[in-house]
C-alpha positions as CSV (number, residue, x, y, z in Angstrom):
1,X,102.4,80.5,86.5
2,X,101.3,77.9,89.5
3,X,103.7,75.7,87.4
4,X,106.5,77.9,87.7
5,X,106.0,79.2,91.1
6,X,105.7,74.8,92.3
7,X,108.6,74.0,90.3
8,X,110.6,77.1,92.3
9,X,109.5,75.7,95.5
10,X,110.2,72.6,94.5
11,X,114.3,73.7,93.2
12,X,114.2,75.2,96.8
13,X,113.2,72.4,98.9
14,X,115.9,70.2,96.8
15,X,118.8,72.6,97.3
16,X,118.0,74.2,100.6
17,X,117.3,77.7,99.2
18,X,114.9,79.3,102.3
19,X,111.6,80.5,101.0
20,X,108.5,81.2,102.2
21,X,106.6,78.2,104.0
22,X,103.1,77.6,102.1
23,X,101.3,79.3,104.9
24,X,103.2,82.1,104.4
25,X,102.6,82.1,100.8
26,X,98.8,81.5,101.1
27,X,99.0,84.9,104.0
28,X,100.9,87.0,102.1
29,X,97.7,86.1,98.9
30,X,94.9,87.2,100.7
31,X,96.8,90.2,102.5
32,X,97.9,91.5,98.7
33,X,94.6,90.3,97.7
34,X,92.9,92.3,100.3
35,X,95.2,95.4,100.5
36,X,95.6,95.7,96.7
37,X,98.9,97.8,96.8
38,X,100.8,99.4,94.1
39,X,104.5,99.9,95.4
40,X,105.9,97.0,96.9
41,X,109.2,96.3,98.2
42,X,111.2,93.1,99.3
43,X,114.0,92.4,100.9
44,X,115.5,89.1,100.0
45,X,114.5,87.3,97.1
46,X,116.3,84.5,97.0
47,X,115.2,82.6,93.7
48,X,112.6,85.1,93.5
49,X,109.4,82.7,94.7
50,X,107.9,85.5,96.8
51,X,108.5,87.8,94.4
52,X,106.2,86.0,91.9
53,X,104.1,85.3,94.0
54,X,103.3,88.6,94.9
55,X,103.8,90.0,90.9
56,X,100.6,87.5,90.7
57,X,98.8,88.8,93.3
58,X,99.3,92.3,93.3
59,X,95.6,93.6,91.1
60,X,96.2,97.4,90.7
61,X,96.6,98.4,87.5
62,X,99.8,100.7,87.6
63,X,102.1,98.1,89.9
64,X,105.9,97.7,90.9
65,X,108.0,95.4,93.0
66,X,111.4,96.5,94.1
67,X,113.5,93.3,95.4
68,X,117.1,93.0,96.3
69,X,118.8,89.7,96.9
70,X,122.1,89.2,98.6
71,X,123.7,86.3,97.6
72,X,125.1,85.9,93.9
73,X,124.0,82.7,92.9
74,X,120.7,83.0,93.9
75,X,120.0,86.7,92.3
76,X,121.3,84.8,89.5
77,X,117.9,82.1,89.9
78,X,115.9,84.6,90.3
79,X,116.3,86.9,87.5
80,X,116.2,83.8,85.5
81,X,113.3,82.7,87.0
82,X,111.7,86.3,86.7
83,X,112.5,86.3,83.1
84,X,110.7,83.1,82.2
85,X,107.7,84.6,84.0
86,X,105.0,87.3,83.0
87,X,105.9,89.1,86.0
88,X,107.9,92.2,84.7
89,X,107.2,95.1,86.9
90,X,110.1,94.5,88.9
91,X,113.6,95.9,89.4
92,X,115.8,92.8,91.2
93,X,118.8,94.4,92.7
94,X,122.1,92.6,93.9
95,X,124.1,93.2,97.2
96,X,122.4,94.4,100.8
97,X,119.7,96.8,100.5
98,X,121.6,98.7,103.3
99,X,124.1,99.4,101.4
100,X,122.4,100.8,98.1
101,X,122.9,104.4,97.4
102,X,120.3,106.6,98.7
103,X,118.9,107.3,95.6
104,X,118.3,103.9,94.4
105,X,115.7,104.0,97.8
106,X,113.9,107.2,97.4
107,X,110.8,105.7,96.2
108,X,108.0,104.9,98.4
109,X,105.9,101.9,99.4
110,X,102.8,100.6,100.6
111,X,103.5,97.0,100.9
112,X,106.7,95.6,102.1
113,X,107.9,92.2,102.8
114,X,111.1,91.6,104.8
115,X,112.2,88.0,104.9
116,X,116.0,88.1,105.5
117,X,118.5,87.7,108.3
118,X,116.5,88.2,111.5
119,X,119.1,89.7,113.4
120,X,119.1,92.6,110.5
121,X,115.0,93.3,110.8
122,X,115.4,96.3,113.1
123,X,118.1,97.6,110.5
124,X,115.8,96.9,107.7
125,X,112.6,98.3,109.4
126,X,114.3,101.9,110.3
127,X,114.8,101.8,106.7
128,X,111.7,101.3,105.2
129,X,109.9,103.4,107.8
130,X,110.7,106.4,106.3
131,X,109.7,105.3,102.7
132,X,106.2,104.4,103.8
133,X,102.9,105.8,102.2
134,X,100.2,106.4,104.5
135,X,98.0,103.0,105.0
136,X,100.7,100.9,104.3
137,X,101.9,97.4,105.5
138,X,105.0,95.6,106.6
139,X,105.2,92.0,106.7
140,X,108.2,89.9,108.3
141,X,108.6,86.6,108.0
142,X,109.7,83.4,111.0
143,X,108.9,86.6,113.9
144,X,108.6,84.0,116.5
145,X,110.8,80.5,115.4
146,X,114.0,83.3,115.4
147,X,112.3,85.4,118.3
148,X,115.5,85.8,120.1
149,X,117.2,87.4,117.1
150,X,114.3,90.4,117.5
151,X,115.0,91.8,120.8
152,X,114.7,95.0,118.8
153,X,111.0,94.8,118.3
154,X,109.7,96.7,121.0
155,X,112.2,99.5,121.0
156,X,110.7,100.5,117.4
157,X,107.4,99.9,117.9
158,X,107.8,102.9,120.9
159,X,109.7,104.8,118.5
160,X,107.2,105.1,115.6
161,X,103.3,105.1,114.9
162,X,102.9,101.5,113.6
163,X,100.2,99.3,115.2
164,X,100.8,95.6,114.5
165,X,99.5,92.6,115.3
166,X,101.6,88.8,115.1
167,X,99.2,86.2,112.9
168,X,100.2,82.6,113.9
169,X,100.3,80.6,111.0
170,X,98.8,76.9,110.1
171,X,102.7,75.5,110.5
172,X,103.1,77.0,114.0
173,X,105.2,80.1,112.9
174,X,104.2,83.6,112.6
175,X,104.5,86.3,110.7
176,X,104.6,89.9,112.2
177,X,102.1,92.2,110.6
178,X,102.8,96.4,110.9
179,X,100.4,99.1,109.8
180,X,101.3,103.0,109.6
């Protein structure tokens, strides 16, 4: 699986696919590790890298990841990576999460990851609030390299219960950690 998950990064790099920096990888490990959920959710796979990565992580024994991915070609990637894999508790969706019928998002979640357009995070995170189990955490990717794209921030942290705290990361970006 470390083979797979390299040779993905490695497709990435090479074609300018964004993924998760190795920092962020090695954060969102321990956090999974630590937090051990059940019910995760992601929004943007793009070749489906984080999406292994946390199918490898994730320890409970009844598990499911719930990713949608955007663009065409690299859903496409993705559920051909995900197929080659022994990750298989997850539904991959095509098109913008916003945009799936309410039913398809009824489910809820105690980890989620949100790693797409910055300017959409607020959009995302009113969301996903409602979908929340007690205890559980949010992670967003690049909070402070695409800063001014999150102006939005503080108007729904005063709106809701979520206590967070921003974890700088060994490659000088940060991620954005929420708690219910």
């Amino acid at each position: 699986m470390i083979d797979q998950l390299e040779s993905i990064r490695s497709f990435g790099e090479e074609h300018r696919v964004p993924i998760v920096s190795r920092e962020t990888a090695h954060f969102l490990c321990t956090h999974i590790d630590t937090t051990r959920p059940h019910r995760c959710l992601e929004i943007w796979s793009a070749i489906g890298y984080s999406t292994l990565l946390i199918g490898m992580h994730i320890s409970a024994r009844w598990w499911h990841i719930t990713s949608y991915e955007i663009s065409l070609p690299s859903y496409r990637i993705a559920r051909a990576n995900l197929a080659t894999s022994w990750v298989h508790n997850v539904s991959l969706y095509h098109g913008d999460v916003m945009s799936f019928p309410k039913q398809q998002r009824q489910e809820s979640y105690d980890f989620v990851f949100i790693d797409g357009a910055k300017a959409q995070y607020s959009s995302y995170l009113r969301l996903v609030l409602p979908l929340l189990r007690p205890h559980a955490t949010i992670v967003c990717d690049d909070v402070i390299s695409y800063e001014h794209k999150m102006q939005w921030l503080q108007d729904i942290l005063a709106e809701s219960s979520l206590s967070y705290e921003r974890i700088a990361l060994a490659d000088g970006d940060w991620v954005l950690l929420l708690h219910t």
